[in-house]
C-alpha positions in Angstrom: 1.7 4.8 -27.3 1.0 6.4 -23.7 0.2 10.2 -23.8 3.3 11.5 -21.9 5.3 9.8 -24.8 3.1 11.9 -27.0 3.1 14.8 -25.8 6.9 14.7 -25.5 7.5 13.5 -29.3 5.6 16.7 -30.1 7.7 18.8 -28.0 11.0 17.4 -29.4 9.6 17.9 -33.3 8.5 21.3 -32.0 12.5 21.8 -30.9 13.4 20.3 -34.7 11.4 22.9 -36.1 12.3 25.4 -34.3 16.1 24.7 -34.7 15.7 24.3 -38.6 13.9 27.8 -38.4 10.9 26.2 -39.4 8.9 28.3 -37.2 5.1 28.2 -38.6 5.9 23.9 -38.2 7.4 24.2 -34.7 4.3 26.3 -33.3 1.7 23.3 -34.6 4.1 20.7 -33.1 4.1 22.8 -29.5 0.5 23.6 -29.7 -0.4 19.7 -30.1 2.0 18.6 -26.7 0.7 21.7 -25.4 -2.8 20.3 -25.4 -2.0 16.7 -24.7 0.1 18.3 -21.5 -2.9 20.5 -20.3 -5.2 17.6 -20.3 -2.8 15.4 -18.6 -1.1 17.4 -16.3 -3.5 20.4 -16.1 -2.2 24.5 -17.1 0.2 24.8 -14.2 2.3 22.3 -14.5 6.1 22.5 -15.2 6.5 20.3 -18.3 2.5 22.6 -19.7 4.7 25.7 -18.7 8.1 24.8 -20.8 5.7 24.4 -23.4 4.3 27.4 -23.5 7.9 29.1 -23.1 8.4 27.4 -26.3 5.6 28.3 -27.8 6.4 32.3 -27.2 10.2 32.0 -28.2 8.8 30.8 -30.8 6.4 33.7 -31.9 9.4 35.9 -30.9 11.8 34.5 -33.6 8.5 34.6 -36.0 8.8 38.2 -35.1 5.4 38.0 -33.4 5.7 40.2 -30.9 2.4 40.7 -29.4 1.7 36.7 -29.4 5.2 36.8 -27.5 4.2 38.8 -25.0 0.8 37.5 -24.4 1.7 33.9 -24.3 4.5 35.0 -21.9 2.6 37.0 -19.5 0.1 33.4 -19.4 3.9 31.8 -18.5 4.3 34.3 -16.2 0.6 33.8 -14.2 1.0 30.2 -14.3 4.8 30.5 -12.4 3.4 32.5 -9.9 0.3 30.3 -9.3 3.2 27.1 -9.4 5.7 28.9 -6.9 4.7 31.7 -5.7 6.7 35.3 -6.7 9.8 34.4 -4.9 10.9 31.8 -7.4 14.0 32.9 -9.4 12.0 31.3 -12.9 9.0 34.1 -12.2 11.6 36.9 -12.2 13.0 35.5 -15.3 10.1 35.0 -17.1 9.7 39.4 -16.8 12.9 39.6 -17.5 12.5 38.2 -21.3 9.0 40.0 -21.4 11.1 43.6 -20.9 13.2 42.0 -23.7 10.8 41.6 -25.8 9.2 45.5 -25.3 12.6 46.8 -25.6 13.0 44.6 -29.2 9.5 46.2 -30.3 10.7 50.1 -29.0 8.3 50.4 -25.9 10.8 51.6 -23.6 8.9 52.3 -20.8 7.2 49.1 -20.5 10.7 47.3 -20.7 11.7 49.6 -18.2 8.5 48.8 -15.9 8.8 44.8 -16.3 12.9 44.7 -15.6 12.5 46.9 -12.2 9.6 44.5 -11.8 11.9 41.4 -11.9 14.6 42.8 -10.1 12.4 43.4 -7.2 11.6 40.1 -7.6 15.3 38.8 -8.2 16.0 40.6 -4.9 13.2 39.4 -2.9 14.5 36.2 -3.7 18.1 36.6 -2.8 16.9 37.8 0.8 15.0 34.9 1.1 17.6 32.7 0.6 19.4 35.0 2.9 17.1 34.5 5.9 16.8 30.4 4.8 20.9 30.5 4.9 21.2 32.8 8.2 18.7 30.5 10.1 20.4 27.1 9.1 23.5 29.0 10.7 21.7 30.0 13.5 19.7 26.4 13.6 23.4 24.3 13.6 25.3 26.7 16.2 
């Protein structure tokens, strides 16, 4: 079998897992693509990065909260190493992470991380702004 077909089958029992609720047997199946994926493709990759986000919804359900949040906040480096801070997926990613502090009652760091990915949501939107107002000026 050819290691993107492995790391993949992992991935997909991971998801059977974690649909079942069987969350201690989806975090082995993620961990195992996840080290297939980082070998192949290297940490920064999209498919090592959906893996991860798997990985920390899935210590979230477990209730894990800290795990959640650390293994997000890697997510979150490794988007904004991948595409930069402008990319709507790096605003999402702190987005869930201020979910997660308002799930575990710190208020103030939900508070923090959601103005942090709104600034970010907005940077993004005038972005696309400018991308949208110079193809109109471009094709006048």
């Amino acid at each position: 079998s050819n290691i993107n077909e492995d790391a993949a089958m992992f991935n997909a029992l991971g998801n059977a897992h974690f649909d079942r609720e069987n969350f201690d047997e989806a975090i082995t199946a993620y961990y195992r693509g996840l080290e297939i994926e980082q070998m192949r493709f290297g940490p920064a990759h999209p498919n090592t990065i959906v893996t991860l986000i798997n990985i920390s919804e899935t210590h979230r359900q477990r209730g894990d909260f800290d795990l959640a949040i650390q293994t997000y906040q890697e997510v979150f480096r490794l988007q904004q190493q991948q595409f930069g801070l402008s990319h709507p997926d790096v605003s999402k990613t702190l987005h869930v992470i201020a979910l997660i502090y308002d799930e575990i009652g710190n208020l103030s760091r939900a508070l923090e991380c959601n103005q942090h990915s709104l600034a970010l949501q907005q940077q993004f939107k005038n972005n696309c702004d400018l991308q949208n107002l110079s193809v109109t000026v471009t094709h006048a």
